[in-house]
Structure formats: structure tokens, C-alpha cells
SEVO-889803 format. One record per residue: x, y, z of N, C-alpha, C in turn. Coordinates in steps of 0.2 Angstrom, whole numbers, plus 5000, padded with zeros to 4 digits. Example, Ala and Ser with C-alpha at 12.3 -4.5 7.8 and 13.67 -1.06 7.14 Angstrom:
<rs>
506649725039506249785039506649845039506449895035506849955036506450005039
</rs>
This chain:
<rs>
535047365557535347435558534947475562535347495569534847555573535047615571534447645572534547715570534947765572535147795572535747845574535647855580535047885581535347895588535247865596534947785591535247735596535747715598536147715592536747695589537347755593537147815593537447865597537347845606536947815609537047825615537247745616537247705611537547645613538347665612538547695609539047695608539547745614539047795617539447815622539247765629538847725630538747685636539447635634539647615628540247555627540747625630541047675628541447735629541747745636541147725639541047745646541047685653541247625649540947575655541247585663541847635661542247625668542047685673541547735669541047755673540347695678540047675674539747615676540047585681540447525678540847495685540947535690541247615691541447625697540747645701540447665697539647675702539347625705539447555701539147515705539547485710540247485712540647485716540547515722540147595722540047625726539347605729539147585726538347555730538447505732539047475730538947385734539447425740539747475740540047475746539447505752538947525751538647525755538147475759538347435765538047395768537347405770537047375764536247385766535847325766536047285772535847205772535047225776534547185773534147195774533747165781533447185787533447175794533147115792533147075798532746995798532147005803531746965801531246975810530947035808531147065816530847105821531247175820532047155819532647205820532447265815532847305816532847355810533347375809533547425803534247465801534447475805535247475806535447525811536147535807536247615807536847635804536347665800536847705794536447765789536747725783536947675781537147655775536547655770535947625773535347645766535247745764535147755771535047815770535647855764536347845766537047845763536847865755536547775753536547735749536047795741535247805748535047835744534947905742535347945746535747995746536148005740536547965740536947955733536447945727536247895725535747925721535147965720534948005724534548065725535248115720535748125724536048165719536048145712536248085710536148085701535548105700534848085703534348105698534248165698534448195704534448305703535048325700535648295696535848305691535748305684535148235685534848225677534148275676534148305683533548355682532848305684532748275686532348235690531948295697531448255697531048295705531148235707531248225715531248165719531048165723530648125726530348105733530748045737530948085744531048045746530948015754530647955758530247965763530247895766530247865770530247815776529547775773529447715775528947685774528647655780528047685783527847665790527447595788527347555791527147485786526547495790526247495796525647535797525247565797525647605792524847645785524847605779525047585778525047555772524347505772524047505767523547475765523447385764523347355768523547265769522947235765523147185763522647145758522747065756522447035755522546965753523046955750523646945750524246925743524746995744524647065750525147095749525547075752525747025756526247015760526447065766525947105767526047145770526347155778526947165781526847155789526747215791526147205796526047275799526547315804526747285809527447305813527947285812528247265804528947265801529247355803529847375806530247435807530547445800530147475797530747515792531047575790531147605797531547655798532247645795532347685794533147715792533347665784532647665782532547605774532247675770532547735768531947775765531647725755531347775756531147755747531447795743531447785738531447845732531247855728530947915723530647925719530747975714531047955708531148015704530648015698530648085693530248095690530548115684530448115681530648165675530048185668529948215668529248225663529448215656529348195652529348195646528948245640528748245632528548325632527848295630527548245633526848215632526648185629527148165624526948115619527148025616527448035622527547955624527247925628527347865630527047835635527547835640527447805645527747815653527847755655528547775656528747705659529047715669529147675670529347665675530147605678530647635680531347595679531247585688531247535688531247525697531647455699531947465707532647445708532547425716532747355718532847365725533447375726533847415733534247425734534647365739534147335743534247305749534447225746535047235751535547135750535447095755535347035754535446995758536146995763536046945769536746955771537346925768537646935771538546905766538446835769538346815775538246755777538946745782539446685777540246675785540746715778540646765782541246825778541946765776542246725779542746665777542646625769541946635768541946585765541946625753542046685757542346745753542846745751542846745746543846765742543846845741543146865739543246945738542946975744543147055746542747075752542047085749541447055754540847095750540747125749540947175752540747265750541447305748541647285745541947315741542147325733541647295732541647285720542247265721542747215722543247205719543047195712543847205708543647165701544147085699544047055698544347005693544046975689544546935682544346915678543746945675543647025673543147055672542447035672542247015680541847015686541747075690541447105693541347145702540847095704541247085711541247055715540847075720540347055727540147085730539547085730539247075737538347075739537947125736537547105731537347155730537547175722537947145721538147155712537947115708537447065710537047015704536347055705536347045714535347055715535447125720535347175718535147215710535647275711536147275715536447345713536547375707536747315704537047315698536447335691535747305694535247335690535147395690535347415696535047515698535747555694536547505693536747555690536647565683536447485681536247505672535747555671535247565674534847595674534447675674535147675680535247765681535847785675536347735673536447775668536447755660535947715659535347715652535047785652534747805657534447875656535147935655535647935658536047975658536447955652536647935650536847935641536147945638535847925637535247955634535048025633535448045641535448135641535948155636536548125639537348135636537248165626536948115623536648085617536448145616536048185619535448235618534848215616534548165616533948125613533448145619532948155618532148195624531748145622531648115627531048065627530248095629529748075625529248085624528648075633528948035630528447995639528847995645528448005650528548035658529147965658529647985664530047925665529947945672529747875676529947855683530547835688530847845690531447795692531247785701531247715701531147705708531647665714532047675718532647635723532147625727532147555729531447555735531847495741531747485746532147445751531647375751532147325756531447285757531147215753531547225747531147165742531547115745531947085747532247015749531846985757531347035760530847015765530147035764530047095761529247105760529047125755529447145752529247195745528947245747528647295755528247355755528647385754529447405750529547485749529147485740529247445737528847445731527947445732527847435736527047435740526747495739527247535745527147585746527347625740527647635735527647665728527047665724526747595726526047575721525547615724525747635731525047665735525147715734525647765734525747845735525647875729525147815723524947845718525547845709525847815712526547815706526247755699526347785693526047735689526447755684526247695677526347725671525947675666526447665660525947635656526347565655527047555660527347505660528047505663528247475668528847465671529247405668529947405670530547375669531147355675531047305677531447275682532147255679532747305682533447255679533547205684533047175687533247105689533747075686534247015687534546965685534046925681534046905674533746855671534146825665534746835666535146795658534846825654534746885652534746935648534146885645533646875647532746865645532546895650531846885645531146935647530746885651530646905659530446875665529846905663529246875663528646895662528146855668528346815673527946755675528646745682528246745687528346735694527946705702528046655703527846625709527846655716527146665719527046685724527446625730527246685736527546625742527046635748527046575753526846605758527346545766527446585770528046565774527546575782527746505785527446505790528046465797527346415799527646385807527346325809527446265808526946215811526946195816526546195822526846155829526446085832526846055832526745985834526845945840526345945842526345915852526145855852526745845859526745755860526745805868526745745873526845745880527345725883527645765886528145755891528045685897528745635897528845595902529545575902529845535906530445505906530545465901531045465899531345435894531845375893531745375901532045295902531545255905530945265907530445235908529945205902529845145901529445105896528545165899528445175893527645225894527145185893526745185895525845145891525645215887525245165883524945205877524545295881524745335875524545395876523645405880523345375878522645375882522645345889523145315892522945295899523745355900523745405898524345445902525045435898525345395896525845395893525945435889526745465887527045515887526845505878527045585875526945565867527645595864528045555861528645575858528545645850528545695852528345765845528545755842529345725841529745715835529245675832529245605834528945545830528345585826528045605828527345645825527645705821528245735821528345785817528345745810528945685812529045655803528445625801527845615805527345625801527045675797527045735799526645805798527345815791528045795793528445815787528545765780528145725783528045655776527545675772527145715776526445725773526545805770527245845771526945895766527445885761527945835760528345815752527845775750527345745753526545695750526245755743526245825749525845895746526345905739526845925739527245945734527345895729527245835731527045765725526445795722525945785726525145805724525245865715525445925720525545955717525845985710526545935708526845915704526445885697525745835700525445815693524945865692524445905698523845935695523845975691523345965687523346025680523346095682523146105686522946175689523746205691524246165694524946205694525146175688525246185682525546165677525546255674526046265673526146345669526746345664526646385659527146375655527846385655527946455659528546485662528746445670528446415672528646395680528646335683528846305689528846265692528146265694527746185697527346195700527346235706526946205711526846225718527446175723527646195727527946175735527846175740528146145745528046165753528846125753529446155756529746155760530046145768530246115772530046115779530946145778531146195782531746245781531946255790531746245792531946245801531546215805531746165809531746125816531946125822531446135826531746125831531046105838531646055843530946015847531445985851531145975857531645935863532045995868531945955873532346015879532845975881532845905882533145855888533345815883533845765885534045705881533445635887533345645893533245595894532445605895532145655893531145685895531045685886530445645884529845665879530045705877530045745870529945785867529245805868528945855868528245895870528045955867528445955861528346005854528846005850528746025844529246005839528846075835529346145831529246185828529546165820529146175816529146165809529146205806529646245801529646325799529546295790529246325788529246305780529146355774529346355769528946405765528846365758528246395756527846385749527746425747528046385739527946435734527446405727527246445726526446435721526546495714526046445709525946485702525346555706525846585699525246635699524246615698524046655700523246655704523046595706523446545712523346515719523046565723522646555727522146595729522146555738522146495738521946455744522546415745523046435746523646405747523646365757523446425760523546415767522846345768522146355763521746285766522146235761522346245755522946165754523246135761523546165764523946175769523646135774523146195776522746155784522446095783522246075776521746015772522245965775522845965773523145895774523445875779523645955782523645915791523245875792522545925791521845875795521845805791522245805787522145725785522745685788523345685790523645665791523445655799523145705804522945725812522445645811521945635806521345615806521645545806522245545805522445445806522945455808523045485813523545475820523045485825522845445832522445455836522745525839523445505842523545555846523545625843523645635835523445705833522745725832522645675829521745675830521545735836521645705841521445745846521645815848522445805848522845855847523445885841522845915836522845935829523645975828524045955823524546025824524446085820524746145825524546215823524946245819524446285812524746315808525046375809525346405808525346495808525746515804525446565798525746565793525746665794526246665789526646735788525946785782525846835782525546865776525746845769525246805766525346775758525446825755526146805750526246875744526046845737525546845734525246825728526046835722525846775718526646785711526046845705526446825700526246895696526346875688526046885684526246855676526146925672526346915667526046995663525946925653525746965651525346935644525846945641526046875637526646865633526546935627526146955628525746995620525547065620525647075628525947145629526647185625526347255624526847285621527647275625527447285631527947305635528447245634528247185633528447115632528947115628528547125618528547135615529447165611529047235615529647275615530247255616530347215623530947175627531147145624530847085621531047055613531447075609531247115605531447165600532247195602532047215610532747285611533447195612533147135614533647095614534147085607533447055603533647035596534247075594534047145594534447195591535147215595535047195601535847195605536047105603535947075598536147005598536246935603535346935604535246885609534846865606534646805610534046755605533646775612533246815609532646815612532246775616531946785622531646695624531146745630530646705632530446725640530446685643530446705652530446685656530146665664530046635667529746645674530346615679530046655683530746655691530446605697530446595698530446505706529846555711530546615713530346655717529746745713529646765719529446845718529946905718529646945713530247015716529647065718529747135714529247185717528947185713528947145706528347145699527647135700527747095708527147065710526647135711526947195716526347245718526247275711526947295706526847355699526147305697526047225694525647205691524947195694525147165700524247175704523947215707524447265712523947325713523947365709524447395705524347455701524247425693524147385693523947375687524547375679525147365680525447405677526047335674525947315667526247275666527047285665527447245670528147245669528447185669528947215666529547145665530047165667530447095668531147095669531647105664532247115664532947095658533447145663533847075663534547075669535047035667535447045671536246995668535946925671536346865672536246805673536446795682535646775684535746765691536046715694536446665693536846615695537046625701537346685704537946705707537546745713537046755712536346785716536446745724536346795730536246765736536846715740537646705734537846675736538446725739539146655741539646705743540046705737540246775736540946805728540146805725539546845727539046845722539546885717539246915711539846925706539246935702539446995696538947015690539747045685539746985678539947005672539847075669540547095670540747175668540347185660540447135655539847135650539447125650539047105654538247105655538147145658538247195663538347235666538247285662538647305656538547355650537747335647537747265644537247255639536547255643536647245648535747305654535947335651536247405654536447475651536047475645536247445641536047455633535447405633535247375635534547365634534047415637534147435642533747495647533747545643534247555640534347635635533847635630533947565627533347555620532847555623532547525628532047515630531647585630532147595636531747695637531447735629532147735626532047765620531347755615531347675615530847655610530147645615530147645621529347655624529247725626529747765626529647845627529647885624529547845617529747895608528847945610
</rs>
């Protein structure tokens, strides 16, 4: 049995849901596909985006901050993944505040805004930026991974007002850009001082407590052989004969599904919540001519790793130089790594409150409680390692995540909502 006046704001969050759905309709109509590379926003749909909700939270009576993120100042370090000359102009942050009357603890409700792309628009039955509805679904990029989380969450706190119930402890609500490439809008939140005594992700997680996530680190391998004719029989590579890159590439790629074996049995990748470690080979490309040598061959890859891997990049260099060490021709000419800024994964103690808590607010909405860990990272990685600050996740079910008709269940949709609200209430009493 919950207390009344939990039972009161669950009950106008169920009253209300078709407020809900049309909000997050509104977000998904905002095209805020996150830039790739080098490129940057162009158009005002983030700016739109966060516009729109800067006005809920000076309706809920919030202080808000709101400000661009120069990735330039930002603070760079081992595992932030940090790119220095990433453009994230026209990406602002946001930052709302609401003070409590000091006798709770503080939480923090934080949310990326930024979607992937829609990919081949054809391969769509619903427009993506539209929310359609069917079969009591909203449809559209951005309505699993995480529009959908920022709307349970801006309005858990607004029925909570609706309710009249005053929470104790500071609430934080953060919309940050960016997390499906760097996570520095979240970065930049940890640096500009923002804290509490625990944050809450409505990631996607089939309504469990994500407590446990895998860092990554994404690079580039290149692989050199010598140019020659290719209709001409070669003599061996030391008296001048030409060297074929491909043939040498399926070596360097034999040798990192070798890695990923490797790593499958060591005790040291075994984790309770997670897959071990990987290395994927994700893009190729090598050859100019059909009838000349190939004379380089690019290998793009990303690796994903347990929490506190620390040397993922010499795993890496190690087994080239072993694979280079019994090929003569690489031997001498070794292939080159170039790896992107490693972003460390992040766990939080099964046996933290904040955890705990999670547990409880599911049981009590009628879920069997369970925890979790995720393949990939979200932004829990800077709240837990820079700022110190245990959080977790609890989301609808990500299945439908990054695809085409991504899609979030209109009743999962609500029971965020209503977990977010208990959650506030009983970490904010």
C-alpha cells in the first residue's frame, strides 16, 4: 500500500497521460540528429528543442542555465573521451535547479536530447519526426533513446507539483546534447560544478536498474603492402616485389577476432552484469586500381571493454606487434594504430542507496525487480567517475533503439513517469 501522497500523483500521472504523449511528440518533432566527424549543427532545432524545455522548467519555477559547450575548455583526461576540436555549436546544455527546503538529499534527473540519424527514411513506415501513434506506440527517432526519458521526467516532477507534495532535497534536471558521440555535454555539467548526492538516467532499460556499463575505445588500423602491376608475376617483397595490403589486412583482422577470443575466457573480463571485452573491425577500405597492388588497406574498429580496463589501447598495439613479428613484410613494416580518446565504462555498488531505492520504487509499481548492465556507455560514465556521484538507470525497453519505427510503448512511457515521481519523492523526502 503507498502512501497517499504517492498514490495521489500516481494517480494524476495515469489522468494525464495524453499530456505526456503529446510532449513527447513535440521533442521527437525536433530534429536533433547528432553531427558526425568534424561537421556541426546546422539549423536551430537543438537550440528549438531546448528552448522548449527551458520554458517547463521556469514554469515549475526552476533557475536554469543555459550555454554552448566549447569542447576546448573542457578539462581532457584518460577515459573522458574527450574531442578537443569537436564543433558543438548550436548544441546548447541545460541546466535546471530547483531547491528543496534542505532536508533531503539531492538528486539529479538527467537526459540526452541528441538522436541518431534516421538512416534510409524508405525503410520507415512512420515519419521519424513525427510521434505518430499506433497500436499504442509513438513512433519516431528519438522516442526509445531518450526523448522519451526527458519527457517522463520533466513531468514526474510536474505532477509531483500538480500533487502539492515539496520535496526536501535540491532537484537537478539536466538536457545535455552529444551522448550518442562524446558524452561532453554531460562532461561539461560534471565540470561546471553541478552535483548531488545521486542521479537517475531514464535511459531505455526494460524497466531495470542499469547499474554496470562498458567503456569503448574507437580507432583506425593501417596496413601497408607495395604497389605493382597486377598482371605481372612479382618476386618476393625483399628483392622489390610488390606487396598485396589486403592479404596482410586478413591477417591484422584474423588477429583481432584472435583478441576478442582471448578475451572471452580471462578472468579479469568476467563481470557480473556484462559482456566481456571486443574489438570489432566496422569499416574497410584499401585499393585504387583493379589491375595495381593494393598499397594500403584502412581498418576502422571499435572496442568495447568492462568497467576499470585501464590499457585497452597496449592490448591492442601487443597483438599487432605479434601478428607484424610473423609476417616478414610487417615485421618490418608494422601496421599503424590511431585510436580516438578512450571513454572509460562506469558501475555503481549494487548496495548503494540509490540502487536500492530503484529496487523498491519497481517492486512497488509491479515489476520484478532485477539489475543490469548495458554492452555500450551512456553519460553515467562522467556523473560516476568525474563527479563522483552514484547513478542509475530505469527506462522503457530498448529493443527499438537506433532502429527504423524506433518506437517507445505508450505504457512504459507512463510507468517511467511513475517511477521517476516515486523515485524524486522518496530520495527527496
Amino acid at each position: 500500500m503507498l502512501p497517499e501522497k504517492e498514490s495521489r500523483v500516481l494517480g494524476l500521472i495515469d489522468e494525464n497521460k495524453q499530456e505526456i504523449i503529446e510532449y513527447l511528440q513535440k521533442l521527437i518533432s525536433f530534429k536533433t540528429v547528432t553531427p558526425q566527424d568534424n561537421t556541426k549543427v546546422e539549423g536551430d532545432d537543438s537550440k528549438g528543442l531546448q528552448n522548449f524545455v527551458r520554458n517547463t522548467l521556469e514554469e515549475m519555477s526552476f533557475s536554469v542555465d543555459m550555454w554552448e559547450v566549447v569542447s576546448s575548455e573542457l578539462k581532457s583526461f584518460p577515459g573522458s573521451g574527450d574531442i578537443q576540436n569537436r564543433d558543438l555549436s548550436n548544441m546548447p546544455v541545460l541546466v535546471g535547479k530547483l531547491e528543496g527546503n534542505g532536508k533531503g538529499k539531492s538528486l539529479i534527473l538527467n537526459g540526452h536530447y541528441d538522436v541518431v540519424p534516421e538512416g534510409i527514411v524508405e525503410n520507415w513506415k512512420h515519419d521519424p519526426f513525427k510521434g505518430e501513434i499506433e497500436d499504442s506506440k509513438i513512433f519516431g527517432r528519438g522516442a526509445n533513446d531518450m526523448k522519451g526519458g526527458i519527457a517522463a521526467m520533466l513531468h514526474a516532477v510536474k505532477f509531483i507539483q500538480e500533487a502539492g507534495v515539496r520535496i526536501g532535497g535540491d532537484l537537478t534536471v539536466q538536457t545535455v546534447p552529444d551522448e550518442e558521440a562524446t558524452c561532453m555535454g554531460t562532461l561539461a555539467c560534471c565540470q561546471r560544478g553541478y552535483t548531488a548526492d545521486a542521479a537517475i538516467i531514464p535511459e531505455p532499460t526494460d524497466m531495470k536498474v542499469l547499474v554496470a556499463m562498458r567503456g569503448s575505445l574507437y580507432g583506425k588500423i593501417t596496413v601497408f603492402g607495395r604497389a605493382g602491376h597486377a598482371e605481372l608475376t612479382q618476386p618476393h617483397w625483399s628483392e622489390g616485389g610488390a606487396v598485396n595490403a589486403i592479404s596482410k589486412a586478413m591477417k591484422v583482422i584474423a588477429a583481432l577476432e584472435e583478441l576478442t577470443d582471448e578475451w572471452r575466457t580471462r578472468p579479469d573480463k568476467r563481470h557480473k552484469f556484462l559482456d566481456p571485452d571486443i574489438i570489432i573491425p566496422t569499416v574497410i577500405s584499401g585499393g585504387k586500381w583493379q589491375v595495381t597492388y593494393p598499397e594500403k588497406v584502412e581498418i576502422q574498429f571499435g572496442s568495447i571493454f568492462v568497467p576499470g580496463t585501464r590499457n585497452k589501447r597496449q592490448e591492442i598495439e601487443e597483438k599487432l606487434r605479434n601478428v607484424a613479428n610473423n609476417d616478414s613484410w610487417m615485421k618490418e613494416h608494422p601496421p599503424k594504430l590511431e585510436a580516438e580518446e578512450w571513454s572509460y565504462g562506469a558501475e555503481v555498488d549494487e548496495n548503494e542507496p540509490i540502487v536500492k531505492m530503484g529496487m523498491a520504487v519497481l517492486r512497488d509499481l509491479g515489476f520484478e525487480p532485477a539489475l543490469a548492465g548495458f554492452g555500450s556507455l551512456t553519460d553515467a560514465v562522467h556523473l560516476v567517475n568525474y563527479s563522483k556521484i552514484p547513478t542509475i538507470s530505469i527506462g522503457p525497453d530498448y529493443k527499438s533503439a537506433h532502429m527504423a519505427d524506433e518506437f517507445v510503448e505508450i505504457e512504459q512511457l507512463i510507468n517511467t513517469t511513475k517511477a521517476l515521481a516515486l523515485a524524486i519523492m522518496r530520495w527527496c523526502e
